[in-house]
Backbone as a ProteinNet text record, in pm:
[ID]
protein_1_A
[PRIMARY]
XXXXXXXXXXXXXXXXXXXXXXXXXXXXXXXXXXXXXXXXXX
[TERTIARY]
-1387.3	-1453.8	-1421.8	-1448.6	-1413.9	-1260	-1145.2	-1029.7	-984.6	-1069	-1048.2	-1092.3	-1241.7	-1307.3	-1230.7	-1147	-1058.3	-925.9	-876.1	-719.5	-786	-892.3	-894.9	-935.4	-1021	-1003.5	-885.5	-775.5	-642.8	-590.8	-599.5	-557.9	-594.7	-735.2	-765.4	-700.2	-731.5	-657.3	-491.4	-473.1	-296.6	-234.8	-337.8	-217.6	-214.5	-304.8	-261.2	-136.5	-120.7	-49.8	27.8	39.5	164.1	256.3	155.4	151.4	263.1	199.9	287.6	414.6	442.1	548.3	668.7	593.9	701.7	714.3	660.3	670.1	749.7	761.6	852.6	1030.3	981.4	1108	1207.4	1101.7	1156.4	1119.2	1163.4	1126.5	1186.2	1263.8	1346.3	1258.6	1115.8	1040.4	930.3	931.4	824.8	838.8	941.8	947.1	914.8	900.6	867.1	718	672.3	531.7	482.6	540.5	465.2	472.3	575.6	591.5	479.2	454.4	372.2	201.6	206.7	109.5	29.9	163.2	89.7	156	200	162.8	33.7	-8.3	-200.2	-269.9	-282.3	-318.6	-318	-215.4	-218.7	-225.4
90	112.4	-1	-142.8	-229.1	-243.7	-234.8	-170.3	-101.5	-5.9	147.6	60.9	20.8	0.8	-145.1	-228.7	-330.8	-281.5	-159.4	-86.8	-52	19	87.6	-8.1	-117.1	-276.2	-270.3	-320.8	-357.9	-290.1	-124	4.1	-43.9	-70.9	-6.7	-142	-307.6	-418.5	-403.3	-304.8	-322.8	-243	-81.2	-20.5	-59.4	-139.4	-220.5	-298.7	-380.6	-488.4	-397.7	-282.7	-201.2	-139.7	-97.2	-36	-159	-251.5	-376.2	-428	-383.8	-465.9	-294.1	-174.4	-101.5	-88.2	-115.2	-121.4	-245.8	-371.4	-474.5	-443.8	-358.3	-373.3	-254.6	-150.5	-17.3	99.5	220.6	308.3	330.3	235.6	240.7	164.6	139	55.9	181.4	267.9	333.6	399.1	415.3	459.4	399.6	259.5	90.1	105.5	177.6	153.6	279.4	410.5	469.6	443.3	365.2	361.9	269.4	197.4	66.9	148.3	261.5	320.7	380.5	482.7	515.8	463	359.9	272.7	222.2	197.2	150.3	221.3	342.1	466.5	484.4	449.1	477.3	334.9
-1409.5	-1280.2	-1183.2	-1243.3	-1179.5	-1077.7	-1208.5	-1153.5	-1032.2	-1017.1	-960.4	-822.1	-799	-673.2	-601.6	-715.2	-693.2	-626	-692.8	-612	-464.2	-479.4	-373.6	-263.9	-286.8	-186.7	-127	-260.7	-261.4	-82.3	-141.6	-77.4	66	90.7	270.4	266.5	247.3	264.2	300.9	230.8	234.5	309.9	362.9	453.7	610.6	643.2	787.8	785.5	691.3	685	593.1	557.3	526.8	671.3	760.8	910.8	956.9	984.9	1052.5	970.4	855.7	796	820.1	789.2	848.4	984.4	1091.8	1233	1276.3	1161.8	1198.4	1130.5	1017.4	959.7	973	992.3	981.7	920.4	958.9	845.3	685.9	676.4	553.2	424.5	520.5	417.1	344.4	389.6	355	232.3	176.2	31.1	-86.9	-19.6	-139.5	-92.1	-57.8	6.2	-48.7	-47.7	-171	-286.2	-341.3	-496.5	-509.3	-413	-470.2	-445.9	-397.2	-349.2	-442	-527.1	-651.8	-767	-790.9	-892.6	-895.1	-785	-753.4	-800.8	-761.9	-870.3	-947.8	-1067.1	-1165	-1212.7
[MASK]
++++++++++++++++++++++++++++++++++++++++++

């Protein structure tokens, strides 16, 4: 449980500063950003 409510922190924490790192770098980032998305998930 702990885990779960810790990813999902992780989660809202990370897709802003996911937002800004593909808006700086590109869209070529967004595929490293789902893998890392649901690896979190699981």
């Amino acid at each position: 449980m702990v885990d779960g409510i810790a990813g999902a922190a992780a989660c809202t924490v990370y897709e802003p500063l996911a937002g800004a790192v593909v808006e700086w770098t590109g869209l070529g980032f967004v595929p490293l950003l789902l893998v890392v998305a649901i690896w979190m998930w699981n």
